[in-house]
C-alpha positions in Angstrom: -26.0 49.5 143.0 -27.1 51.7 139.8 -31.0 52.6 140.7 -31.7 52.6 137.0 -30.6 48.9 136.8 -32.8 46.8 139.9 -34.1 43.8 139.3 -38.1 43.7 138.6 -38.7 42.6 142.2 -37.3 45.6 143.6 -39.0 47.8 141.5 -42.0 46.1 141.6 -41.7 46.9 145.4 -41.1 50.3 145.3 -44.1 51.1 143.5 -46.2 49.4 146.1 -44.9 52.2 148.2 -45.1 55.2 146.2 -48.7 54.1 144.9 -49.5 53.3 148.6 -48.4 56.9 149.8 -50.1 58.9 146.5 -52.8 57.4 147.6 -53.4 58.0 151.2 -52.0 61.9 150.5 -55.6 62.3 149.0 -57.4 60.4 151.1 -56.3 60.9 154.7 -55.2 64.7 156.6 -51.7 65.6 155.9 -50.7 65.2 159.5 -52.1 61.7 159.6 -50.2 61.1 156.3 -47.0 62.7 157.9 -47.4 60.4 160.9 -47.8 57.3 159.0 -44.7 58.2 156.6 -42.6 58.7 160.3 -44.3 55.1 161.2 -43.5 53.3 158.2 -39.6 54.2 157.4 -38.7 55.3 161.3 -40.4 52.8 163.1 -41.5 49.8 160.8 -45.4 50.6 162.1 -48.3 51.1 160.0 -51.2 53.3 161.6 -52.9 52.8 158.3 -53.1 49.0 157.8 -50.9 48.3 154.6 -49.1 45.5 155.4 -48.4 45.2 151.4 -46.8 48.7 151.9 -44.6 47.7 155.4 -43.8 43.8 153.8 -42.3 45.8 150.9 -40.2 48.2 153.0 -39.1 45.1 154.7 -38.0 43.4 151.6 -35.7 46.5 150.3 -33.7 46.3 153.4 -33.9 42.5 154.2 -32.1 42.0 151.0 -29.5 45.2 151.3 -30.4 47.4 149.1 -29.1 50.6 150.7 -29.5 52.3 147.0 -32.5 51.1 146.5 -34.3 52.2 149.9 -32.6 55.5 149.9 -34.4 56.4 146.7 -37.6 55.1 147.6 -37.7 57.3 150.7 -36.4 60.5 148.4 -39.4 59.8 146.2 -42.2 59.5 149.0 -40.9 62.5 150.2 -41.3 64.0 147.0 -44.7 63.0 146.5 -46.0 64.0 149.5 -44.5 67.7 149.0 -45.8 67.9 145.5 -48.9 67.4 147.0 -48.5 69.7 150.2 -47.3 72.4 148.0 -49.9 72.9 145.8 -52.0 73.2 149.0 -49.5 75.3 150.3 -49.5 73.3 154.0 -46.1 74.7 154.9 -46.8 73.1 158.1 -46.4 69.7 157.2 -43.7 70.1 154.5 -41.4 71.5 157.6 -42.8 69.0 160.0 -41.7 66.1 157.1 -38.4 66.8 156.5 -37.5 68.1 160.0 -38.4 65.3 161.3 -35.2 63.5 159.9 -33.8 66.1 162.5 -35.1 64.6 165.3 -34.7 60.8 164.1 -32.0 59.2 166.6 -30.2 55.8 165.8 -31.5 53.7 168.3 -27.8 52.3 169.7 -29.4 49.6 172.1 -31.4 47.7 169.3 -29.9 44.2 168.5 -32.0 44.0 165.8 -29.6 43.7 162.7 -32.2 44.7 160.1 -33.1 47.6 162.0 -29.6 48.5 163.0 -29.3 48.9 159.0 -32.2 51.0 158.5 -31.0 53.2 160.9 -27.7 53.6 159.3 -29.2 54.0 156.1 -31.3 57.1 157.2 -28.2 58.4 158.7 -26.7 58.0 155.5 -29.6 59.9 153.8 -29.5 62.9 156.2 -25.9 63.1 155.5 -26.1 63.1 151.9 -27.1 65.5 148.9 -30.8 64.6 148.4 -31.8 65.7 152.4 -29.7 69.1 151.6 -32.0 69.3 148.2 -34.8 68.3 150.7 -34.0 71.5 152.7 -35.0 74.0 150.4 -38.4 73.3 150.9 -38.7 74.5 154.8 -40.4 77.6 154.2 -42.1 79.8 156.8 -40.4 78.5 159.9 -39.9 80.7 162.4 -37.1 79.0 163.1 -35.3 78.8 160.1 -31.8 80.9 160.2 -32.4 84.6 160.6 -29.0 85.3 158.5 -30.1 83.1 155.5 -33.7 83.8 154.7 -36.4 81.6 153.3 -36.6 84.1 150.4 -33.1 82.6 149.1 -34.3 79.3 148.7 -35.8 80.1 145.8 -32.6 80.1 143.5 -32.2 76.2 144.7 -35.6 75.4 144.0 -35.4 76.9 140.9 -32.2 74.9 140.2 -33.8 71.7 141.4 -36.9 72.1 139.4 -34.5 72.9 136.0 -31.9 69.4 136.6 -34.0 66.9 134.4 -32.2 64.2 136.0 -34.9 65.1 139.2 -37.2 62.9 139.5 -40.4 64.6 138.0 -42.1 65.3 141.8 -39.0 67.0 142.8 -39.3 69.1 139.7 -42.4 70.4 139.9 -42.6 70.7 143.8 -39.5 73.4 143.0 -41.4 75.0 140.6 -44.6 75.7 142.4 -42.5 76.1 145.8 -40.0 78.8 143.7 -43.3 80.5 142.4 -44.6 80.9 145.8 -41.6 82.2 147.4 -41.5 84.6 144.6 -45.0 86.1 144.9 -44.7 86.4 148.1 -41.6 88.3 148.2 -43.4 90.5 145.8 -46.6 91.1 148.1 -44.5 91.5 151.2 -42.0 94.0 150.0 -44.7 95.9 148.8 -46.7 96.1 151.8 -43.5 96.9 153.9 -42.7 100.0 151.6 -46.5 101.1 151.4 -46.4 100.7 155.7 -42.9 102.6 155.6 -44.2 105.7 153.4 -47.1 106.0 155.4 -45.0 105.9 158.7 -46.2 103.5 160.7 -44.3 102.5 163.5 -41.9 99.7 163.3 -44.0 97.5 165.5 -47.0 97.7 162.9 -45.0 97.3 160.0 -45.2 94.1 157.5 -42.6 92.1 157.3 -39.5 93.2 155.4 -38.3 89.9 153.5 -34.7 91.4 153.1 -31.8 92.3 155.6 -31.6 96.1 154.8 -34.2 97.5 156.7 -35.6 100.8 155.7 -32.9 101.2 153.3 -34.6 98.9 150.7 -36.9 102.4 150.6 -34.1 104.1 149.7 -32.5 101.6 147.0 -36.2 101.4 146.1 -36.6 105.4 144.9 -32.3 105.1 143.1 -33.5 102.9 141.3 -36.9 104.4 140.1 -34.7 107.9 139.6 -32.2 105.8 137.5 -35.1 104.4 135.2 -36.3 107.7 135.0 -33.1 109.1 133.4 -31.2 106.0 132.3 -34.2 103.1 131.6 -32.6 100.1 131.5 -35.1 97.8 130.2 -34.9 101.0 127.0 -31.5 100.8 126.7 -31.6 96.9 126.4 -34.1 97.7 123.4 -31.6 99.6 121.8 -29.1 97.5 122.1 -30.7 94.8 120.4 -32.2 96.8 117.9 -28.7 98.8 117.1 -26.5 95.4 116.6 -29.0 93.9 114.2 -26.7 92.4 111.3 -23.5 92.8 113.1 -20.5 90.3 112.5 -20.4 88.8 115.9 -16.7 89.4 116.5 -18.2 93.3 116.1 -21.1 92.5 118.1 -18.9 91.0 121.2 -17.6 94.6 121.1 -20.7 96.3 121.6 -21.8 93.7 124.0 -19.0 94.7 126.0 -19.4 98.7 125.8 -23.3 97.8 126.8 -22.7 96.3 129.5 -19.9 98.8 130.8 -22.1 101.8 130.4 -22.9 104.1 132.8 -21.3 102.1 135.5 -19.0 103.8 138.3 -15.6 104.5 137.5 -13.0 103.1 139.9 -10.0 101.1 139.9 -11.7 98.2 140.8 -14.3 98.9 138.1 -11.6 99.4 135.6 -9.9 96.1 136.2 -13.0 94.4 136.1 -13.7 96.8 132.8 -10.4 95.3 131.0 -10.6 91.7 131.7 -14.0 91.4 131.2 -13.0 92.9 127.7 -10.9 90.1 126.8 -13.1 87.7 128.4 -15.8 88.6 126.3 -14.2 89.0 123.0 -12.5 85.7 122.9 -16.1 83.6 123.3 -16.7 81.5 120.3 -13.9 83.1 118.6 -14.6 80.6 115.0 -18.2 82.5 115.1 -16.5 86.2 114.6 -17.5 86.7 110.9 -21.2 85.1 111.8 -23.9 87.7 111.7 -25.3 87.5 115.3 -28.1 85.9 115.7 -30.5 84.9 119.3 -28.7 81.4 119.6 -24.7 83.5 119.6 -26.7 86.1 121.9 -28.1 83.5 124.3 -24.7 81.8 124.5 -22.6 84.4 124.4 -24.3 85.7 127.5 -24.8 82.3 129.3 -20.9 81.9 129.2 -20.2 85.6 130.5 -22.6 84.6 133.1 -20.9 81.3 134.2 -17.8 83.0 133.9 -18.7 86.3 136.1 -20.0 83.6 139.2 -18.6 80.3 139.5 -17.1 79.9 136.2 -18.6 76.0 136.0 -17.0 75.2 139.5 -19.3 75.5 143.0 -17.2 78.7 144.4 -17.0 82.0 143.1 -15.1 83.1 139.8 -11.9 84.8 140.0 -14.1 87.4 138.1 -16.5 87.6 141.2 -14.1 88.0 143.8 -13.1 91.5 142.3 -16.7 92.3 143.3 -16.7 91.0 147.0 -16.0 93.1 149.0 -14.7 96.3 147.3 -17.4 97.1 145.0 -21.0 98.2 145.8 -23.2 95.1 145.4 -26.0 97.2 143.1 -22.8 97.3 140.4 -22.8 93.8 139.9 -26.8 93.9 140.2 -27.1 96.0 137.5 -24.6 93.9 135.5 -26.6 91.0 135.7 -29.6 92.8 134.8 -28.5 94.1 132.1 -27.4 90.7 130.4 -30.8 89.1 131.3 -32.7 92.2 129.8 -31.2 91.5 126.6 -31.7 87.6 127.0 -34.6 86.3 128.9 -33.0 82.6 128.6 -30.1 83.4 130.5 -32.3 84.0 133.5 -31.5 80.1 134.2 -28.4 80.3 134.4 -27.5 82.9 136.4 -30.1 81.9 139.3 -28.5 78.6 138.7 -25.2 79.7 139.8 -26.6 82.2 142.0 -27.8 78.8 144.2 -24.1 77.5 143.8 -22.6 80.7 145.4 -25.2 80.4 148.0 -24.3 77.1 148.6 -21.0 78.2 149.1 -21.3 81.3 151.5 -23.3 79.2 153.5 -20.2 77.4 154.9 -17.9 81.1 155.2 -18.1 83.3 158.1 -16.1 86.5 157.4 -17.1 89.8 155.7 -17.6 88.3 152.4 -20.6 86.3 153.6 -22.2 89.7 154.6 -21.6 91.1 151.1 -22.8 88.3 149.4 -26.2 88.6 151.4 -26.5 92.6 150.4 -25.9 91.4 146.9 -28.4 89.0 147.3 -31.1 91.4 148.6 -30.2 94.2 146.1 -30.5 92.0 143.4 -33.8 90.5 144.1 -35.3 94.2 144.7 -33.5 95.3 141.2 -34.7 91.9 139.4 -38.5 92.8 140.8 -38.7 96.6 139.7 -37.1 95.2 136.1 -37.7 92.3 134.7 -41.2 91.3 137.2 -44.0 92.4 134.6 -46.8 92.6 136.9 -45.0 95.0 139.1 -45.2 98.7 138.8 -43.0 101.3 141.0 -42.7 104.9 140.4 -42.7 107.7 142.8 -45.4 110.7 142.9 -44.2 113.7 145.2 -41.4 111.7 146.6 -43.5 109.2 147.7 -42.7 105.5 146.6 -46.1 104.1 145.1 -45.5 100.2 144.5 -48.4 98.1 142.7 -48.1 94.4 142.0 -50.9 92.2 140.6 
């Protein structure tokens, strides 16, 4: 059944429910919201008294409308979320959409009605809008200690982008992504302010990446690099030199840009040559064009798709020269270049970035563990360049890192 296409009736009956549960997420606690959500689609029991709410739940999946119930749960999710989130009760957000976790078919029911809910939320926790639903468990101390919370924010920010989201989902993401970002931010921070003042490891804050007192290290590279090679300067310059260029011309320098000052290795030199003709046979009609920020923002939105998944959901033939061979601040740098010179192009690669996360997630080999470095070099490279309210420079050695 097409969602877009229910009869009246049906829709008429899902809004009961969403108005019934925007309304009760201001007025009641969150957890006595939470346990009447569990009550009403586990368990068919209202502790609230709506029996408008329950008769309408009844309805959907008396008459079979699998589609139809599935969407109207996604969106009371949503709505309680976008509500949580703001408030930033983590709590019940985990507690929500764990709780699918721990919802069992119950085998021994002879109850046909209920033997086809049950199915149906099996069917939802098997399918794509619970994985979406996912991304928003944040600050769980049990969430997986290889994937960290921190990388959720490249599928909430892809979630929060897909206009075809219904507009809770959307701006859940948003706010969520925005969180997850400050607060990455704060906590790297305070983990490198507690590292240069050598505390012990016990009293330290919380690192949110996987390389340890290392991230010090690629902390004060970096800073050294911007001293002598600035990178956000040399994106200036860029821009500023190809003003006027033909953009067949202008591919050219794109190219030379972005190989500049990398290392020089036979890995680096294959990449070096194919990305070459990669690069100089976009939007080949366009060549005699002077260049202009639409050509820019396209030109590097397709070298972006085709550096990472190359509009599939696994990585790009190009990406694979990367992983493993190549030092994951290479390809950090590469990306941070193209984004320096075009802002817009941000979306896209954390876009894709969610796609090859998506991806690792299901491979267990060395790749996975170079994929994560990249992960956690590029975030800290992304923060010192292109986050305006943070400062990093060093003084005597020491790393000094201020964010707003």
């Amino acid at each position: 059944m097409d969602i877009n296409r229910l009869d009246p009736e049906t829709t008429k009956k899902q809004e009961i429910i969403y108005r019934f549960f925007g309304e009760i997420a201001h007025q009641y606690s969150a957890k006595e919201v939470l346990k009447e959500f569990k009550g009403l689609f586990f368990d068919y029991y209202s502790f609230i008294e709506n029996k408008e709410a329950i008769t309408a739940l009844y309805d959907l999946t008396f008459g079979r409308y699998e589609d139809a119930f599935s969407s109207t749960l996604k969106q009371c999710c949503y709505i309680l979320i976008r509500n949580w989130v703001e408030k930033q009760d983590y709590f019940c957000i985990n507690e929500l959409i764990k709780s699918f976790q721990s919802f069992k078919k119950k085998t021994a029911v002879v109850n046909t009605m209920m033997n086809r809910r049950d199915t149906w939320l099996e069917n939802f926790v098997n399918g794509q809008s619970y994985q979406e639903l996912q991304s928003f468990i944040y600050n769980d101390k049990n969430y997986s200690k290889v994937w960290l919370p921190v990388y959720n924010y490249y599928a909430l920010i892809s979630q929060s982008l897909n206009s075809e989201n219904i507009i809770q989902q959307q701006e859940a993401a948003q706010i969520l992504a925005t969180n997850i970002k400050n607060d990455f931010k704060f906590q790297l921070g305070r983990y490198i302010g507690d590292v240069e003042a050598n505390l012990n490891p016990e009293m330290r804050g919380e690192n949110p990446t996987h390389l340890g007192e290392q991230v010090v290290l690629l902390l004060k590279t970096l800073v050294r690099k911007r001293d002598k090679l600035n990178y956000s300067n040399l994106a200036s310059l860029f821009l500023l030199q190809t003003i006027g260029l033909p953009y067949g011309k202008f591919k050219n320098s794109f190219h030379a840009y972005l190989m500049y000052s990398l290392d020089k290795n036979d890995f680096i030199n294959v990449f070096r040559q194919k990305s070459f003709l990669i690069i100089n046979s976009l939007e080949q009609t366009e060549n005699n064009e002077i260049i202009n920020e639409a050509l820019l923002t396209k030109t590097c939105q397709s070298f972006i798709e085709i550096l990472t998944t190359d509009n599939r959901d696994e990585p790009s033939e190009l990406f694979k020269l990367f992983v493993p061979k190549v030092s994951p601040l290479t390809l950090a740098i590469i990306f941070l270049k193209i984004i320096l010179v075009s802002p817009k192009s941000r979306e896209t690669l954390e876009k894709n970035i969610a796609k090859l996360i998506t991806y690792y997630k299901l491979k267990k080999d060395q790749d996975v563990k170079w994929f994560i470095n990249f992960l956690d070099v590029y975030n800290v490279t992304a923060t010192i360049y292109a986050e305006m309210d943070v400062k990093v420079y060093l003084k005597d050695n020491e790393l000094i890192y201020l964010t707003a």
